[in-house]
C-alpha positions in Angstrom: 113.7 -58.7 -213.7 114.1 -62.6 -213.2 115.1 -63.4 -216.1 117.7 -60.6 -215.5 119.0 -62.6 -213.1 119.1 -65.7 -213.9 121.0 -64.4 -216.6 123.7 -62.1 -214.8 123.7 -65.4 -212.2 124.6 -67.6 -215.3 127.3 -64.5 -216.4 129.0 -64.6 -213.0 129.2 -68.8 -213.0 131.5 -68.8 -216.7 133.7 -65.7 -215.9 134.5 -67.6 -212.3 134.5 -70.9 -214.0 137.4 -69.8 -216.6 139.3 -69.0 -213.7 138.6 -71.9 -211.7 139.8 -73.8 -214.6 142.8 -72.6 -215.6 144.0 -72.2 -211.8 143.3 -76.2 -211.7 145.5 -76.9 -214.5 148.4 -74.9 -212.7 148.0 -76.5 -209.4 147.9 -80.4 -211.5 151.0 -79.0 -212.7 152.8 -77.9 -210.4 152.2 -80.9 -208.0 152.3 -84.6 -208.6 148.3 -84.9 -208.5 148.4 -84.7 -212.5 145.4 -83.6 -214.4 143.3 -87.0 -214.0 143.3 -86.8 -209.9 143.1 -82.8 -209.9 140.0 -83.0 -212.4 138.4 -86.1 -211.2 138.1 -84.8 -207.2 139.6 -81.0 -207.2 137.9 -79.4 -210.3 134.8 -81.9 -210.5 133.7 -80.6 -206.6 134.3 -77.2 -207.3 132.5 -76.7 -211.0 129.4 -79.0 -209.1 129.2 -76.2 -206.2 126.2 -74.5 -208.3 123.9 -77.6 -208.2 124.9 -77.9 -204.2 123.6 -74.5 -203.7 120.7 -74.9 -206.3 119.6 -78.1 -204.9 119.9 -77.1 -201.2 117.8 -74.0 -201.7 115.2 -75.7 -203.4 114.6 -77.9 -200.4 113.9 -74.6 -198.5 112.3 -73.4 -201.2 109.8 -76.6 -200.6 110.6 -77.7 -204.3 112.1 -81.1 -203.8 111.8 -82.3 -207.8 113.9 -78.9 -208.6 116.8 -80.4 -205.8 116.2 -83.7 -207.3 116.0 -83.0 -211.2 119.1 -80.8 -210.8 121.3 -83.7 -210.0 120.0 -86.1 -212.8 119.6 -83.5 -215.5 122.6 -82.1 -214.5 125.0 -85.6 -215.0 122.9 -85.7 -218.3 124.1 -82.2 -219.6 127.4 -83.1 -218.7 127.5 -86.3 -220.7 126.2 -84.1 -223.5 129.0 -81.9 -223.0 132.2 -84.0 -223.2 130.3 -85.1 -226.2 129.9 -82.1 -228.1 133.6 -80.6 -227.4 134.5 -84.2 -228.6 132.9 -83.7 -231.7 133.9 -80.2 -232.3 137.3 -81.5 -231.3 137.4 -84.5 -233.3 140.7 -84.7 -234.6 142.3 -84.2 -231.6 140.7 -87.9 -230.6 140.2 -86.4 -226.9 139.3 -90.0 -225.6 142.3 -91.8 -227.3 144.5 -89.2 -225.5 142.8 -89.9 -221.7 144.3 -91.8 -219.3 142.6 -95.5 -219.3 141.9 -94.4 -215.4 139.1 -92.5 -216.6 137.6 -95.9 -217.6 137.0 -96.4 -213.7 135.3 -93.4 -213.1 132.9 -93.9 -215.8 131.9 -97.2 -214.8 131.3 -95.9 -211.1 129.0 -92.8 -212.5 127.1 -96.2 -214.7 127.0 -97.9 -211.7 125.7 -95.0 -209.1 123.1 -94.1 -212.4 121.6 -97.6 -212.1 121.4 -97.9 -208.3 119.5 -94.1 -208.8 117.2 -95.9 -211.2 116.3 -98.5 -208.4 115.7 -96.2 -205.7 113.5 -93.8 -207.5 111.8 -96.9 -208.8 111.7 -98.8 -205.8 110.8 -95.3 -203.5 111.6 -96.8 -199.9 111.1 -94.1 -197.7 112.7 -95.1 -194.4 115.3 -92.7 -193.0 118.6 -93.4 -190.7 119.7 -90.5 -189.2 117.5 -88.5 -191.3 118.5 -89.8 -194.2 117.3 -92.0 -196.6 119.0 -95.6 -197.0 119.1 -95.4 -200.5 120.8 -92.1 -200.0 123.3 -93.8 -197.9 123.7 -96.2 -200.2 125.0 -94.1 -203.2 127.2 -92.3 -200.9 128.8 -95.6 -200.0 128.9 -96.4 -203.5 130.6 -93.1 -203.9 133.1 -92.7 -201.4 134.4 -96.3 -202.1 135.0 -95.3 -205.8 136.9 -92.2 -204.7 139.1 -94.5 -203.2 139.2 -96.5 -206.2 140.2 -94.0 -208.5 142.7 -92.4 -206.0 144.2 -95.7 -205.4 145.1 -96.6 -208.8 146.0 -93.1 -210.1 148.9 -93.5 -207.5 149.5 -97.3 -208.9 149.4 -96.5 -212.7 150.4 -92.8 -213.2 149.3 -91.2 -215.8 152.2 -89.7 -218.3 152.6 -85.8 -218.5 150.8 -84.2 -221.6 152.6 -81.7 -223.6 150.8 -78.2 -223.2 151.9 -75.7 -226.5 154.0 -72.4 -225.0 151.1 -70.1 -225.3 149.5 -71.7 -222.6 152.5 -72.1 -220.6 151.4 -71.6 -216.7 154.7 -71.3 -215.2 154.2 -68.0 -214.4 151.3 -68.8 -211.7 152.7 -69.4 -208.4 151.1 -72.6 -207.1 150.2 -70.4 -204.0 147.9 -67.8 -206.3 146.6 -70.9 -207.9 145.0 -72.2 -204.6 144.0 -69.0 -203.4 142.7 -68.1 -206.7 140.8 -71.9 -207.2 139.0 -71.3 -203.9 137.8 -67.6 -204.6 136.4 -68.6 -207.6 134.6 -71.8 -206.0 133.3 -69.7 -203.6 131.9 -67.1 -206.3 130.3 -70.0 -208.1 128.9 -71.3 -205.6 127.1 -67.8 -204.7 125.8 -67.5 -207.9 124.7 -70.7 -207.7 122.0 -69.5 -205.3 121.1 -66.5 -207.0 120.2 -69.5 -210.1 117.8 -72.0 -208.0 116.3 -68.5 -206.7 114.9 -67.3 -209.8 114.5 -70.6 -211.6 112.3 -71.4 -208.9 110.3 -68.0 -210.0 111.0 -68.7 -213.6 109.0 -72.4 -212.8 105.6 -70.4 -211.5 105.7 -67.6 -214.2 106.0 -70.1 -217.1 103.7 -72.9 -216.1 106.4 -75.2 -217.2 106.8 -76.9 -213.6 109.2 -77.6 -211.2 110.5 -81.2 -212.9 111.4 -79.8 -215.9 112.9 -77.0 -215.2 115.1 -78.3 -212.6 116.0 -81.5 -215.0 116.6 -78.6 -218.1 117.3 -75.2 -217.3 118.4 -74.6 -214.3 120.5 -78.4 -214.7 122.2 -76.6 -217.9 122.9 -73.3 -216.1 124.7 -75.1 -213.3 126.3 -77.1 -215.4 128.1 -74.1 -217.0 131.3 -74.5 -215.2 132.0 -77.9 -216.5 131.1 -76.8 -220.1 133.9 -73.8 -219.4 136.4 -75.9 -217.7 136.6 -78.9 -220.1 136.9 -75.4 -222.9 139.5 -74.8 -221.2 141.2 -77.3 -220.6 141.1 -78.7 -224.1 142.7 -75.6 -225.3 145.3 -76.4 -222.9 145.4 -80.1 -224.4 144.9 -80.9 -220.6 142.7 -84.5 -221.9 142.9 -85.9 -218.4 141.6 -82.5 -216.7 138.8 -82.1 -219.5 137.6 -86.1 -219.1 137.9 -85.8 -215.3 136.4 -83.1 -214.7 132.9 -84.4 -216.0 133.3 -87.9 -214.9 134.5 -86.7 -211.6 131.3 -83.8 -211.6 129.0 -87.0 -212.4 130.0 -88.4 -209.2 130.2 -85.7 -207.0 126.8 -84.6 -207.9 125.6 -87.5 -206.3 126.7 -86.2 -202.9 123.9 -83.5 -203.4 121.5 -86.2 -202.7 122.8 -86.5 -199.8 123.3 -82.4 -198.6 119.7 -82.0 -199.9 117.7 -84.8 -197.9 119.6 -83.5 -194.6 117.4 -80.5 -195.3 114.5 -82.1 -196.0 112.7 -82.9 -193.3 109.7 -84.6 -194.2 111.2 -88.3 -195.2 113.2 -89.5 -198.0 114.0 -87.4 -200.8 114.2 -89.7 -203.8 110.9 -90.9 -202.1 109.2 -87.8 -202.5 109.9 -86.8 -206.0 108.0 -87.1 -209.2 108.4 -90.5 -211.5 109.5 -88.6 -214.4 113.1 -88.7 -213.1 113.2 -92.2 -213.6 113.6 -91.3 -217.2 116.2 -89.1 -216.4 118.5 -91.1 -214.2 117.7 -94.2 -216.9 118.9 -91.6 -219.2 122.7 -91.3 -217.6 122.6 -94.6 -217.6 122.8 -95.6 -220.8 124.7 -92.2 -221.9 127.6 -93.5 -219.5 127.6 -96.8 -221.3 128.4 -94.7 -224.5 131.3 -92.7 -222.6 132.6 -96.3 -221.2 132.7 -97.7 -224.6 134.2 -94.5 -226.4 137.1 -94.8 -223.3 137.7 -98.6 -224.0 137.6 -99.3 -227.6 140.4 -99.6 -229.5 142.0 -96.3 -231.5 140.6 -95.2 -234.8 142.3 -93.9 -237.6 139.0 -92.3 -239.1 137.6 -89.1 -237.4 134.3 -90.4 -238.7 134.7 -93.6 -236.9 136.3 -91.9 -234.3 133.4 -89.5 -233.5 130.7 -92.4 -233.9 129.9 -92.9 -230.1 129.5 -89.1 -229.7 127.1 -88.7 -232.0 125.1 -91.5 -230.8 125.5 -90.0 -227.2 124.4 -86.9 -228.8 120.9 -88.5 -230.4 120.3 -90.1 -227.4 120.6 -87.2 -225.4 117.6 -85.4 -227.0 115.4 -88.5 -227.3 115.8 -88.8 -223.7 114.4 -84.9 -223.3 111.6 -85.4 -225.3 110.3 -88.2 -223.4 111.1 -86.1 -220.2 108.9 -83.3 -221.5 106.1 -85.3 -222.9 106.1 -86.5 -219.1 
């Protein structure tokens, strides 16, 4: 019966995430936010509502390493994704056709993934307003990016991509859009719930403990929106809203941090939790290096060439989750 639903939880998150999508590409359309701005903020807070609700129900759940390993494992999967629709994709060169804006984003998810490797290294577990410093460190660290990002889409624009007929959203009044973007946010972010529930149940039955699961499964089952929305999106040719949405999911996940050690009560999180996620935030750290160098590098005329850095990102990935589970 758990596994039932963790399943029909993991149903519920795609069907809303197609919508959630697809309602995002309208409303970049339709207003002058453009695909980079409305994936990188809009679309990146909304697909990340599952791991809010996951990781802020495993601190009442007592499981702290769940809250935590959601967040890393989580920024991991995504990496994994943009890299596997990017090889699937290949010809369509999706990070040739990005916006060079995205090349900020990425190198503010590498630089929150290395200040997350000091403070799970470092552990200093002093609180200000019942919150850890190193908390409110990477929520400076995010906020001013935000600003960053925001700032210089206005400055540099990004040029209008082409979307073929068939996917044509005229039709979807901008009005619907919203409405319709924050219905299915919502939805995801109840079954979000419904996910850190019985993963946490799914932990005890299989022995396979709260670190790994939280840094694997339940991190890959939240991450389902993102996977669906950056489908999506590619099939509209939307690059900027694909890119975005990950690199902007990245960032926002970090913010979790910060919701989750409000709720915990008994110090700092990052303080609290197991070593092992030392691997995993060492592990975005040098997958974003990859995405930054895959967004910077000059074009290739060769797929193969091309689709080098994904298949690295790819190799790495897994390496990285067998040293997690040998852990």
């Amino acid at each position: 019966m758990v596994f039932l639903g963790f399943i029909l939880a993991a149903a519920i998150t795609v069907f809303a995430a197609i919508k959630l999508s697809t309602y995002a590409d309208t409303i970049g359309e339709k207003t002058s936010l453009g695909g980079m701005v409305v994936g990188t903020i809009f679309l990146a807070g909304a697909t990340s509502l599952p791991e809010v609700t996951t990781s802020v129900s495993a601190i009442l759940l007592d499981s702290p390493d769940i809250a935590v390993g959601n967040v890393f494992g989580s920024n991991m999967f995504n990496l994994l994704i943009i890299a596997s629709f990017d090889l699937y994709y290949r010809k369509q060169q999706i990070f040739k056709n990005a916006g060079k804006s995205h090349i900020y984003t990425a190198s503010i998810g590498l630089l929150l993934a290395i200040v997350s490797l000091l403070a799970l290294t470092i552990k200093i577990d002093y609180s200000f307003l019942e919150i850890g410093v190193d908390v409110w460190i990477l929520m400076t660290v995010y906020f001013l990016g935000i600003w960053v990002i925001s700032y210089l889409s206005k400055k540099y624009p990004e040029e209008p991509v082409a979307e073929p007929e068939e996917y044509n959203l005229s039709a979807i009044p901008l009005k619907r859009a919203i409405i319709g973007f924050v219905i299915a946010a919502l939805v995801i972010m109840g079954a979000g719930t419904l996910l850190t529930v019985t993963g946490d149940q799914i932990a005890v039955i299989t022995g396979l403990g709260a670190s790994f699961v939280g840094s694997f499964l339940i991190a890959a089952t939240t991450s389902l929106p993102e996977a669906i929305a950056v489908l999506v999106a590619l099939q509209l040719r939307n690059y900027n809203l694909a890119i975005g949405s990950i690199l902007g999911s990245n960032l926002f996940n970090i913010l979790i941090l910060g919701a989750s050690d409000v709720f915990y009560r008994q110090g700092s999180i990052i303080a609290a939790v197991s070593e092992v996620h030392q691997i995993t935030a060492a592990a975005v750290g040098i997958l974003s290096v990859v995405i930054l160098y895959a967004l910077v590098r000059k074009p290739r005329e060769s797929s193969i060439r091309y689709a080098l850095p994904s298949v690295i990102l790819v190799i790495l990935y897994f390496i990285s989750s067998y040293l997690i589970f040998i852990q």
